[in-house]
C-alpha positions in Angstrom: -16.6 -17.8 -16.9 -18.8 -14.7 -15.3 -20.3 -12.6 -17.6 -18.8 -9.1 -18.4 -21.9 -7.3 -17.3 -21.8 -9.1 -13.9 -18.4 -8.6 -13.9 -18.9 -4.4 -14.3 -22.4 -3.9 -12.3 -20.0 -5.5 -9.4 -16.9 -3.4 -10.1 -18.9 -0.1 -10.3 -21.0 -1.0 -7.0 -17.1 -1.0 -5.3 -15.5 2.2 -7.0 -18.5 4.6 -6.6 -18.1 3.9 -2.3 -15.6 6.8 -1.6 -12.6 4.6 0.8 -10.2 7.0 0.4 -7.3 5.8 3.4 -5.5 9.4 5.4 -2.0 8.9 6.5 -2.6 11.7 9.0 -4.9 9.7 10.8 -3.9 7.0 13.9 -7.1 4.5 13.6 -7.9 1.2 11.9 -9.4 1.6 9.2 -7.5 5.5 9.2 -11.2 6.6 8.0 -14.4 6.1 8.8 -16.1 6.1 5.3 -14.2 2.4 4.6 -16.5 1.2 6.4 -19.1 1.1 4.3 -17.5 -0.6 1.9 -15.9 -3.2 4.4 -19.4 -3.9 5.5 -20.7 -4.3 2.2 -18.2 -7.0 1.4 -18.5 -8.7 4.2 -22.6 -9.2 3.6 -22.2 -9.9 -0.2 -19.9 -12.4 0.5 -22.5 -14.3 3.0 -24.8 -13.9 0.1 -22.5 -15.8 -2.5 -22.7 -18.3 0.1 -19.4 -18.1 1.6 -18.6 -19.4 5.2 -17.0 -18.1 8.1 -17.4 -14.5 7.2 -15.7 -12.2 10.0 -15.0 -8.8 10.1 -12.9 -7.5 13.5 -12.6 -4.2 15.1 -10.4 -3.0 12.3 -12.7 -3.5 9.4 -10.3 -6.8 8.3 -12.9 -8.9 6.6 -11.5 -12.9 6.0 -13.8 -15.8 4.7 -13.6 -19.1 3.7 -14.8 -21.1 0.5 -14.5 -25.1 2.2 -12.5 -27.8 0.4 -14.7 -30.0 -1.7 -11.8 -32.8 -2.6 -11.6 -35.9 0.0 -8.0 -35.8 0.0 -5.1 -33.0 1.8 -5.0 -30.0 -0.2 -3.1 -26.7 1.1 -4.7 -23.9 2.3 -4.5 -21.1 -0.1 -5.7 -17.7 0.3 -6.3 -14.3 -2.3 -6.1 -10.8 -0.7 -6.8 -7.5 -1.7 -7.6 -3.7 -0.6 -10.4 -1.6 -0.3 -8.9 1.5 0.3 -7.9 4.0 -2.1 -4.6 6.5 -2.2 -4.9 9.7 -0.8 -2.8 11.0 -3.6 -6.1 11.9 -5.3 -9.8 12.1 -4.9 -11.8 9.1 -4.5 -14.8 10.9 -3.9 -17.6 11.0 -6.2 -16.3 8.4 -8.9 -18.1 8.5 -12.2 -16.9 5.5 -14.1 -17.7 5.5 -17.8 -17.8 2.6 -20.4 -16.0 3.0 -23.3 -17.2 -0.4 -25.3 -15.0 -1.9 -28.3 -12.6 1.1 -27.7 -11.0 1.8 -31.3 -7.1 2.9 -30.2 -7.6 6.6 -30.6 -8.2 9.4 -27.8 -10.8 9.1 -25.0 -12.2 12.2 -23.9 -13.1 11.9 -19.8 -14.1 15.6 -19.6 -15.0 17.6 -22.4 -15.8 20.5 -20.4 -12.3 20.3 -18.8 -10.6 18.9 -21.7 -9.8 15.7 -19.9 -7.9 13.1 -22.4 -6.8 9.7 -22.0 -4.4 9.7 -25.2 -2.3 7.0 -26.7 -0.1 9.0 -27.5 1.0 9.3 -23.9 -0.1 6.2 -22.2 0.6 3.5 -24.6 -0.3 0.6 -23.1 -3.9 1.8 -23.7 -2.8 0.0 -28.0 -2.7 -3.0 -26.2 -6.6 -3.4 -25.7 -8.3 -2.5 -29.0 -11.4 -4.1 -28.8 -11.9 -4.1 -25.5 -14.4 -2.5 -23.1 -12.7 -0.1 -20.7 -13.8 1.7 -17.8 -12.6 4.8 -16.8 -13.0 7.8 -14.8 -14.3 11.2 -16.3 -11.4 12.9 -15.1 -12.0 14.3 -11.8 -11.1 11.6 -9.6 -8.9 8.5 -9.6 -11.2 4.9 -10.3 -10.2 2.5 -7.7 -9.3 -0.3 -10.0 -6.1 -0.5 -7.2 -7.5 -2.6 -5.8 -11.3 -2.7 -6.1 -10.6 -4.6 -9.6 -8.7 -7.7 -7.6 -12.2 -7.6 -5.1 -14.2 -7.6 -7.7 -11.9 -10.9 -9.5 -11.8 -12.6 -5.9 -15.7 -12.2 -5.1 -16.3 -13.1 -8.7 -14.1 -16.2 -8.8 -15.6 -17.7 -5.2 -19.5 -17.2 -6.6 -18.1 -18.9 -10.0 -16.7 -21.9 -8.0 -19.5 -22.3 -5.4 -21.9 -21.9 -8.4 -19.9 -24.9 -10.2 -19.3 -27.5 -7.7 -18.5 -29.7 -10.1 -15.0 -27.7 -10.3 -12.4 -29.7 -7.1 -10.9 -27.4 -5.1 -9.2 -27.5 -1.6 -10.0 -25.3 1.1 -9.6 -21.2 0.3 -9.1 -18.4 2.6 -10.3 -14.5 1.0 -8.9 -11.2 3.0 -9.9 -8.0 2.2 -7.8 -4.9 4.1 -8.3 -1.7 4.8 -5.4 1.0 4.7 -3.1 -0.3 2.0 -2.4 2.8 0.7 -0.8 4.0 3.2 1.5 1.0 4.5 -0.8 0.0 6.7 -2.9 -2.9 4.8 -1.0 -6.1 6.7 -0.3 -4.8 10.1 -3.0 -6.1 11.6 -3.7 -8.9 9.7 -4.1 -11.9 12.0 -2.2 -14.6 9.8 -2.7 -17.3 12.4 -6.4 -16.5 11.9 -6.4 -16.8 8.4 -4.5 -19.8 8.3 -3.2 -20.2 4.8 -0.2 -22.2 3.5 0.8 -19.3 1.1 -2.0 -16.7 -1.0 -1.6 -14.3 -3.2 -2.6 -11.0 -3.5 -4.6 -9.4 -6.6 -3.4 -6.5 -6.8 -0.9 -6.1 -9.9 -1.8 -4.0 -13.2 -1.1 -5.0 -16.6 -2.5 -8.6 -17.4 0.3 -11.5 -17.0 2.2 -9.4 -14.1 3.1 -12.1 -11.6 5.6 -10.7 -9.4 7.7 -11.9 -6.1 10.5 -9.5 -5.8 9.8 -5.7 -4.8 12.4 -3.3 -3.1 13.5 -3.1 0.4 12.0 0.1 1.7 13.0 2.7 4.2 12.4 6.5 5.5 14.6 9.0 6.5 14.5 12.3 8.1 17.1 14.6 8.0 17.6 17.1 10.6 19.4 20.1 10.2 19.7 22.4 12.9 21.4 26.0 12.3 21.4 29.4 14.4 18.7 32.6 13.7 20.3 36.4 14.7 19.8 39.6 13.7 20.6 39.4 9.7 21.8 42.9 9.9 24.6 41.3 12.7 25.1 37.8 11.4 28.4 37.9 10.6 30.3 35.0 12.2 27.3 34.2 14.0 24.1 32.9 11.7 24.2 29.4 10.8 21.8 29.1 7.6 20.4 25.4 8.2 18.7 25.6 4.8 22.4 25.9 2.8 23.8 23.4 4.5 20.8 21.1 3.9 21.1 22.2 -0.1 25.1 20.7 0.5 23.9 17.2 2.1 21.0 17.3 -0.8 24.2 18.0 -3.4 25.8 15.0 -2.0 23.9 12.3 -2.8 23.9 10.7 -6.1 22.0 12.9 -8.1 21.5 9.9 -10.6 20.2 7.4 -8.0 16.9 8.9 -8.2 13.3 7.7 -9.1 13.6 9.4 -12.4 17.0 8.3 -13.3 16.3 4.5 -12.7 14.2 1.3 -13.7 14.2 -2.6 -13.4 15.9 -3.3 -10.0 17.6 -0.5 -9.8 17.3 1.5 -6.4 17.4 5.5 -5.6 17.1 8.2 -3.0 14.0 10.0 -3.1 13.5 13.5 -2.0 10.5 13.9 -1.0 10.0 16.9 1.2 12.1 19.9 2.3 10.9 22.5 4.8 13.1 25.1 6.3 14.1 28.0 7.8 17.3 29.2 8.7 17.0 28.0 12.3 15.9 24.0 11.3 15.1 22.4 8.0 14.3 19.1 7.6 14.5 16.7 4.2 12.6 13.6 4.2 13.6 11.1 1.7 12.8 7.3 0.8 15.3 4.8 0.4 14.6 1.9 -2.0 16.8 -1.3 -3.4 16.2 -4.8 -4.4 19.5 -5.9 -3.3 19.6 -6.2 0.4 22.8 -5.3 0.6 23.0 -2.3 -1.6 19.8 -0.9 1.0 22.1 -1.3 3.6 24.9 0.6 2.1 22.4 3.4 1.1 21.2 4.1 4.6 24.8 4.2 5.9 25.3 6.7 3.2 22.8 8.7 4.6 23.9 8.8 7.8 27.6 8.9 6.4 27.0 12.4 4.9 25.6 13.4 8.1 28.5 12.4 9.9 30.9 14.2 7.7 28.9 17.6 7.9 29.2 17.6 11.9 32.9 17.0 11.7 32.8 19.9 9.1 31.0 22.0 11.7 33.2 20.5 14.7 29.4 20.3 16.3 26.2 18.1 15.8 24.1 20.2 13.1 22.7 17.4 11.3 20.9 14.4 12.6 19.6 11.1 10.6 16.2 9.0 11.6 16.1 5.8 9.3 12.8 3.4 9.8 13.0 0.2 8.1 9.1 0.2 6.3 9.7 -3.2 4.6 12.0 -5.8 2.8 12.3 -8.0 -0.5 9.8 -10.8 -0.5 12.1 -12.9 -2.7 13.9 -14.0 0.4 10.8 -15.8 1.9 9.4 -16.7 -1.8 12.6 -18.7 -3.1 12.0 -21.6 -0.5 9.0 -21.7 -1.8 9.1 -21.2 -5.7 6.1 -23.7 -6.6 3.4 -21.2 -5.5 5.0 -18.9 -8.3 5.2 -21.9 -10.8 1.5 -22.8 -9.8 0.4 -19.5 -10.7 2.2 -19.3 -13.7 0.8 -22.2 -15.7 -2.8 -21.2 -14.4 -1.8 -17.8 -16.8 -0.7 -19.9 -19.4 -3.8 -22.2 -19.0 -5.8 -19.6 -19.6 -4.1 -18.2 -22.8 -1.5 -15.3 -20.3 1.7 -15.0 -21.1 3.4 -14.2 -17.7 5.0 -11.6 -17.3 7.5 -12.0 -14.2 9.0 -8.7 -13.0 10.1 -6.9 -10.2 8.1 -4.8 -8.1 9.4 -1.0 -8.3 7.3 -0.2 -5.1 5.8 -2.4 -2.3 3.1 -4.8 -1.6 0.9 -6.3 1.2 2.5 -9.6 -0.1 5.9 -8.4 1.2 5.0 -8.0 4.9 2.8 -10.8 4.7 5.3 -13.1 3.7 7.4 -11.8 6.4 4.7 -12.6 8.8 4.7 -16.2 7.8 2.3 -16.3 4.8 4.1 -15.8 1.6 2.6 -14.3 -1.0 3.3 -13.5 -4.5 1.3 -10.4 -6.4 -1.0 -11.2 -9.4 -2.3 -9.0 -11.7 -5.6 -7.0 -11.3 -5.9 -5.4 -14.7 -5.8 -1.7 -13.9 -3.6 1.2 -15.2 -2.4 4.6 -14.3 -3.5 3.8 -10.5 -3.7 7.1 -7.9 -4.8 9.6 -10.7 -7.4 11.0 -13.4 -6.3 8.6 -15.9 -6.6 5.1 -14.7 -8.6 3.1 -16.2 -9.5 -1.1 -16.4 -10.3 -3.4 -19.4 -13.1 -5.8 -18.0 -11.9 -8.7 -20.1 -8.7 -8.4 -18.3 -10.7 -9.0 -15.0 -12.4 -11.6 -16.5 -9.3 -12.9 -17.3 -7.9 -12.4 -13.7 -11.0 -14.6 -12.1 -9.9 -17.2 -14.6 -6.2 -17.4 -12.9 -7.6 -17.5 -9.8 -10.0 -20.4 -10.8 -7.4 -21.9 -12.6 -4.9 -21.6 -9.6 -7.6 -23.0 -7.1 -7.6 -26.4 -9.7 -4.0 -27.0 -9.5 -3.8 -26.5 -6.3 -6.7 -29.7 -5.3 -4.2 -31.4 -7.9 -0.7 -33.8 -7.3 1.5 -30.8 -6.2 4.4 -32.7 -5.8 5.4 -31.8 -9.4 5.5 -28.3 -8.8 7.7 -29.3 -5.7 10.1 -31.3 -7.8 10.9 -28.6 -10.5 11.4 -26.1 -7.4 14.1 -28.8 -6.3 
């Protein structure tokens, strides 16, 4: 497999390009600085020797690795992100190598007293012995999703380097704009022309998951009426008190920080006001589809019941589907899971098949006609100071993909059968 220095010169070339995505902003890409990056990839992977390298007007970059097996193989295709969250800094990354790391503290910053503990993020037990990369505790790393780049680059050299390896015909994406829900809504699926594909963009080694919530917005509009508030009496409506009463009624244990597994919630997550208008956005998430349609007539319930309060229309709902449970377009499908699964146990991964608390690329894609389950890339604590990467659980994600690209130039009939 590629070396772990080859593996980390690659992975640093990626983080230390600043890609940072801005919801604020109507373009493809939404900023201008990913496209350095996007043109980067798109020359590297001409370099590797991969074909039918195209980027478009919206920095999508999609190439293809050709079959080298006589007989019909699927299409398959790996996808991942370039962008990074706005949710924190991507600017000036500093990643540092912490080699054989020994359990105990990490110290990013000592001038800021910067610590990646144990203590709080456990999971950091699990790779004693390993080398880590980190940031030095002033900006996020990248690892979501420059790691599953770095695996999907890494993994086409290693087969086009070792022909000897059969494999059927593979398709790479890379998007811009992930970050902010944007990462699949231009993606020309026609174009890339995959049976299924997967995305790398998971975090803890042995994730393989193909259920995540169905996802909406909603803005709540509450309108009231500003006078004098020396002469208010009878006349001021405070918008901002009955907005604290539809807040009240929601189920104040249905919440992000109330809830786990497949559990959904409302989330508030911004209230501004004044006494004339406030307005509460919250998002509304649930695995079952059914339950994420009672929740959104909830929310518009409440509403209802408010205005027949007032015996006027002081509160007004806007609910936007963003997107839905892949599961549905997975389940037909349930040998592309199966596939990857015994390429993780082939090499040495125990999978670890959850639900997605959040979404995913792979959700819309498989909505647009490419399903498309969610591998691991290896990274932790993504969006902030403390994420961090193990290398050999990159190495270990270039061996799935390898592994799955094997499989896949196999019989897949069996796969089919136990799906049956």
């Amino acid at each position: 497999m590629i070396e772990k220095q080859h593996i980390i010169d690659r992975f640093i070339s990626y983080v230390t390009v600043d890609t940072e995505s801005d919801p604020n902003s109507d373009t493809t890409p939404s900023t201008k600085k990913q496209w350095d990056l996007a043109n980067k990839l798109a020359e590297e992977l001409k370099q590797i020797g991969m074909e039918d390298v195209t980027i478009d007007e919206n920095a999508y970059i999609m190439a293809t690795l050709p079959s080298n097996v006589s007989h019909q193989v699927p299409v398959i295709g790996f996808i991942s992100h370039f962008d990074t969250s706005p949710d924190f800094t991507g600017a000036n990354v500093k990643p540092q190598i912490v080699e054989n790391y020994n359990g105990k503290d990490i110290v990013l910053n000592k001038e800021k007293n910067i610590i990646l503990s144990p203590d709080y993020f456990e999971d950091l037990l699990l790779y004693k012995g390993k080398t880590l990369i980190t940031t030095d505790g002033t900006t996020l790393l990248g690892a979501d999703d420059k790691a599953g780049i770095t695996e999907i680059v890494s993994a086409m050299e290693y087969l086009i380097n070792h022909p000897e390896i059969k494999h059927g015909k593979i398709r790479v994406g890379f998007t811009p704009d992930e970050e902010i829900g944007r990462g699949a809504h231009k993606f020309d699926v026609k174009k890339f022309g995959a049976d299924w594909a997967y995305t790398m963009d998971g975090s803890q080694v042995g994730e393989l998951e193909y259920e995540n919530f169905n996802a909406a917005g909603a803005v709540v509009t509450v309108k009231g009426k500003i006078v004098h508030p020396g002469y208010a009496k009878g006349k001021m409506v405070n918008s901002m008190y009955i907005a604290t009463d539809y807040i009240n009624s929601l189920p104040r244990l249905e919440t992000p920080e109330h809830t786990e597994g497949r559990e959904g919630f409302f989330h508030l997550h911004g209230i501004r006001g004044t006494v004339d208008e406030t307005k509460i956005q919250y998002i509304i998430r649930d695995h079952d589809r059914n339950h994420f349609e009672a929740r959104k007539e909830m929310v518009q319930q409440l509403a209802d019941e408010l205005n027949e309060q007032f015996e006027m229309e002081v509160v007004t709902v806007e609910i936007k589907d963003q997107y839905f449970n892949m599961r549905e377009k997975i389940e037909p499908v349930m040998h592309i899971v199966e596939i990857a699964k015994q390429a993780m146990e082939q090499a040495g991964i125990k999978p670890l098949i959850k639900p997605i608390r959040g979404g995913t690329d792979g959700s819309q894609l498989s909505f647009m006609g490419l399903p498309c389950p969610n591998i691991f890339a290896g990274g932790h604590n993504f969006h902030g100071r403390y994420e961090y990467v193990p290398v050999e659980s990159m190495q270990k994600a270039v061996e799935v993909i390898v592994n799955i690209a094997k499989l896949t130039a196999l019989d897949i009939s069996k796969f089919k059968k136990e799906e049956e």
